[in-house]
C-alpha positions as CSV (number, residue, x, y, z in Angstrom):
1,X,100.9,95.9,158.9
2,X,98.7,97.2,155.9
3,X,97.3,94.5,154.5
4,X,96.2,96.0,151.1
5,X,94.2,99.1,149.8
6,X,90.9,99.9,151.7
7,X,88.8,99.4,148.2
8,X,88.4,96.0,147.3
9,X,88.2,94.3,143.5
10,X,84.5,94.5,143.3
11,X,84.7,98.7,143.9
12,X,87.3,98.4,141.1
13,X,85.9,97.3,137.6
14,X,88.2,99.3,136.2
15,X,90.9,96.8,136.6
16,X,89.5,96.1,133.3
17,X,90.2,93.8,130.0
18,X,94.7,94.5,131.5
19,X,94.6,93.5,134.6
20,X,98.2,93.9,135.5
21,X,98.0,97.4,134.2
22,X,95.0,98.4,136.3
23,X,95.9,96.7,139.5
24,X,99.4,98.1,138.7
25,X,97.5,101.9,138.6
26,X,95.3,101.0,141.5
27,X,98.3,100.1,143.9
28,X,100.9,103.1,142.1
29,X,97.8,105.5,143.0
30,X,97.6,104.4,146.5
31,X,101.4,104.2,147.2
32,X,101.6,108.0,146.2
33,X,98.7,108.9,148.0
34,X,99.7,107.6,151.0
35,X,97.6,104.7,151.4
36,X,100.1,102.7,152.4
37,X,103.0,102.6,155.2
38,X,106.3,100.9,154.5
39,X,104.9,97.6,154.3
40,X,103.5,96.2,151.5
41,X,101.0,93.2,150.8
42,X,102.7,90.1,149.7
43,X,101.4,89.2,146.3
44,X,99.6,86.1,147.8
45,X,97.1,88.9,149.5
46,X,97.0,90.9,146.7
47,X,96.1,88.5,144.6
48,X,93.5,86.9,147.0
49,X,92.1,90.9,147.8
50,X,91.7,92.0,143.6
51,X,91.1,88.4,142.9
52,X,93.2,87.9,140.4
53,X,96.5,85.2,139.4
54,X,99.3,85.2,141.5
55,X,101.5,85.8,137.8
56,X,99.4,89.4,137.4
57,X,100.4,90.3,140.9
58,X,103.8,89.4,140.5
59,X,103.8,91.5,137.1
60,X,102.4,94.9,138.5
61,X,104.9,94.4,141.7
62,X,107.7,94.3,139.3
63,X,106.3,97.2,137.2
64,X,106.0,99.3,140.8
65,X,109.7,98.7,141.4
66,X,111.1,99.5,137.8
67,X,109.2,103.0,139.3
68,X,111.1,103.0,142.3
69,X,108.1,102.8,144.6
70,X,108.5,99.1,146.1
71,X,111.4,97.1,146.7
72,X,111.7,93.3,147.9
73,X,114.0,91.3,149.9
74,X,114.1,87.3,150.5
75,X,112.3,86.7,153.8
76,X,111.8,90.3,154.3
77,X,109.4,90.9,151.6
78,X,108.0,94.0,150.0
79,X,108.4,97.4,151.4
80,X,107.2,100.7,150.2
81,X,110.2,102.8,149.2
82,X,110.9,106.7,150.3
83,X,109.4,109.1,148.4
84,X,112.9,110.6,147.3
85,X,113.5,107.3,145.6
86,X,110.6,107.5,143.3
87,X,111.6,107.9,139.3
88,X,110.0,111.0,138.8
89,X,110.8,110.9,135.1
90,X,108.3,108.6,135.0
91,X,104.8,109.6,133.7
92,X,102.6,107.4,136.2
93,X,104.4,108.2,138.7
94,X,103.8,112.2,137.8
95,X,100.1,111.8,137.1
96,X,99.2,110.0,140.3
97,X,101.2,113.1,141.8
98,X,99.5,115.2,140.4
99,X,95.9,113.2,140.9
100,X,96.6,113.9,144.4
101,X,96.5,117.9,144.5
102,X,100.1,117.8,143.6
103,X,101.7,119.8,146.9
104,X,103.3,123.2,146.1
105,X,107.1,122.1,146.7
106,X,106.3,119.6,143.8
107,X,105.2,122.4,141.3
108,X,107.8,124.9,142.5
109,X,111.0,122.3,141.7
110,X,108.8,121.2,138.3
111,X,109.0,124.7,136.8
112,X,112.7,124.6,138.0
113,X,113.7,122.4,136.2
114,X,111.3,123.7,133.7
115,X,113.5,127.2,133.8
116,X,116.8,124.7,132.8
117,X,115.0,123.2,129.7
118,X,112.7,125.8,128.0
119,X,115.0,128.9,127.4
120,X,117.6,126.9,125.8
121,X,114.8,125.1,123.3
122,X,113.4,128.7,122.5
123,X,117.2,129.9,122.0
124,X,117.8,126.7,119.5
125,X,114.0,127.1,118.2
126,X,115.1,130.5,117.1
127,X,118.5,129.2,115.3
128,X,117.2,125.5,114.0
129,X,113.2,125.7,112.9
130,X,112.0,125.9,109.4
131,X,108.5,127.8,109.3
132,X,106.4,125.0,110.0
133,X,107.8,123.8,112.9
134,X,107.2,127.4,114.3
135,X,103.1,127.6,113.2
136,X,102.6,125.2,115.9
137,X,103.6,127.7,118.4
138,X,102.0,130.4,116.9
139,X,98.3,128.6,116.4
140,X,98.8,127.7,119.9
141,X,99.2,131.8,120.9
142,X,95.9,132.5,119.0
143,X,94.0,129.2,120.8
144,X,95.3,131.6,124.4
145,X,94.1,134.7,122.6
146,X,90.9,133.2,121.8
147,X,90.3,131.2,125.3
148,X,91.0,135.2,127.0
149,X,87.7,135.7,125.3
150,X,85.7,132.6,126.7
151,X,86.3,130.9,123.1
152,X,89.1,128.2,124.2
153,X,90.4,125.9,127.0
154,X,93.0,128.3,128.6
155,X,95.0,125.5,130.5
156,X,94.5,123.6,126.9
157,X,95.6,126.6,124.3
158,X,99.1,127.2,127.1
159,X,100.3,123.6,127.4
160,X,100.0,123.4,123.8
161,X,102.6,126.3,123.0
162,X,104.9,125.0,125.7
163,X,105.1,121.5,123.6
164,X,105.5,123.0,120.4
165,X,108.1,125.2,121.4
166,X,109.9,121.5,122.8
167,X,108.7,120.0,119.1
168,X,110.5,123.3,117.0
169,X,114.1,123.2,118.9
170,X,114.7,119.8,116.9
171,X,116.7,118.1,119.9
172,X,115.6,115.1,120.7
173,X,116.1,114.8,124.2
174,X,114.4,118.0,124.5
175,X,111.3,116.5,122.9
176,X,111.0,113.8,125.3
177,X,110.7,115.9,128.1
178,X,106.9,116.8,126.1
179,X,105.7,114.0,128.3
180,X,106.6,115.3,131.6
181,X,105.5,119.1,130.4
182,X,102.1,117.4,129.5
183,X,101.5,115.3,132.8
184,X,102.6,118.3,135.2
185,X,102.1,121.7,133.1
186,X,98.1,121.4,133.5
187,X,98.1,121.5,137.3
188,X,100.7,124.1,137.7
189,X,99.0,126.3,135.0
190,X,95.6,126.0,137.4
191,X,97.6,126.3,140.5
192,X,99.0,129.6,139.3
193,X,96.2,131.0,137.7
194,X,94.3,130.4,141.2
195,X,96.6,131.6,143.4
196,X,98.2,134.8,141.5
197,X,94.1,135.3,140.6
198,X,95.5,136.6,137.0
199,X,95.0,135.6,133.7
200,X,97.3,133.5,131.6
201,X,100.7,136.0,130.6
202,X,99.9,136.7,126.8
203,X,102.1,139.4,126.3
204,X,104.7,137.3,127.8
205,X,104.3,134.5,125.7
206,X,103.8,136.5,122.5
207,X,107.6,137.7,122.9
208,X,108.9,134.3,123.3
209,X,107.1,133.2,119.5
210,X,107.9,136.6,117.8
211,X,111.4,136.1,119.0
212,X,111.1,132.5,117.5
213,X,109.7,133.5,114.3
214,X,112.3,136.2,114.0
215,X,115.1,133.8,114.2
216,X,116.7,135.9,117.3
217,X,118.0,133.5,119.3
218,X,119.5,135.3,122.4
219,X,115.9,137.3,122.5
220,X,113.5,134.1,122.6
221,X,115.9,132.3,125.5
222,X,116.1,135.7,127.4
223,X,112.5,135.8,126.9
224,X,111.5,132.7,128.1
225,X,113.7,132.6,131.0
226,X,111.7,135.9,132.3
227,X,108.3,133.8,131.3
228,X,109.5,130.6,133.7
229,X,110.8,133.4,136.1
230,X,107.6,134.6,137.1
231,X,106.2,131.7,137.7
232,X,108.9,130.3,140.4
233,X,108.5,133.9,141.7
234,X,104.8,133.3,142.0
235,X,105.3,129.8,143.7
236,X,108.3,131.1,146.0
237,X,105.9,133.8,147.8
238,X,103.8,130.7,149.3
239,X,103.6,129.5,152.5
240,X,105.4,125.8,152.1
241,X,107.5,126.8,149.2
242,X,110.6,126.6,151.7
């Protein structure tokens, strides 16, 4: 049986001032990293291996199955739940993901559902935004233009116009899906980049906001979709992508 993570509270500090919080990052991390099988300390250990109240164990433990990552039984305890039952929608569980060297079927299924979203919000960004919802995107296309010459953060300057585009198609539920775009989109920018060895699309990317700021909606979603398109073509030509 594991009996806990193989770093103890004193390598930890960083459990800090919230200590529910950081043992609840400490134990997320090591569930998605693998640092643990199917069985799970009882909060007892926990609490005797971070030393810290039984009440801040019990806490994080609750906050790890509201994730779908533990679950608990009378008499059987807790267990560490498969992987298909974590809440992906959830931005922990994303970052520690992606903290991990996120594995290519992971980025591949991302920018999937990526390809269902970010079409239709250019499409509705060319029909709903007033003109300074759209500068956002545009400011973000020169911060790209300006990192091709060394002057900006590339991975930075693209994530950027991806969330403005979410901000200027005025739907709410699109917006929300800003927080997943900003946990994942960094590491699957770098992945690509690194594997395709080329430079961010530009041209690509300066269709989708001229078709935006032109109020053609067809154009910016048919646009888009080609952007998100090469980028699942990129990912599909990798060993593991099956």
């Amino acid at each position: 049986m594991n009996m806990g993570l193989p770093l103890t509270a004193s390598e930890h500090p960083e459990l800090g001032r919230n200590l529910t919080y950081g043992l609840l990052e400490l134990l997320g991390r090591g569930i998605v990293t693998g640092q643990y099988d199917q069985d799970f300390p009882t909060e007892g250990e926990l609490a005797r291996q971070f030393g810290v109240s039984r009440s801040v164990t019990r806490e994080a433990v609750k906050m790890l199955c509201a994730k779908g990552l533990v679950d608990g039984r009378p008499k059987t305890g807790t267990y560490v739940l498969p992987d298909k039952s974590w809440n992906l929608f959830d931005t922990d569980v994303l970052r520690w993901h992606v903290d991990r060297a996120p594995p290519l079927r992971l980025l591949l299924e991302f920018n999937e559902l990526r390809r269902a979203i970010e079409p239709e919000a250019a499409e509705l960004a060319a029909m709903r935004a007033v003109p300074e919802e759209i500068a956002p995107i545009g400011a973000a296309l020169e911060r790209m233009r300006a990192a091709d010459l060394g002057q900006e953060d590339p991975i930075a300057a693209e994530v950027a116009f991806h969330l403005a585009l979410l901000d200027a198609s005025r739907n709410p539920f699109f917006r929300q899906f800003r927080a997943i775009l900003a946990a994942v989109l960094p590491a699957s920018v770098r992945f690509v980049h690194r594997v395709s060895q080329r430079p961010t699309d530009i041209v690509g990317h300066a269709v989708v906001y001229e078709a935006i700021a032109a109020y053609e909606p067809d154009a910016a979603r048919k646009a888009m979709r080609q952007l998100l398109g090469h980028t699942i073509r990129t990912l599909e030509q990798l060993p593991g992508a099956a």
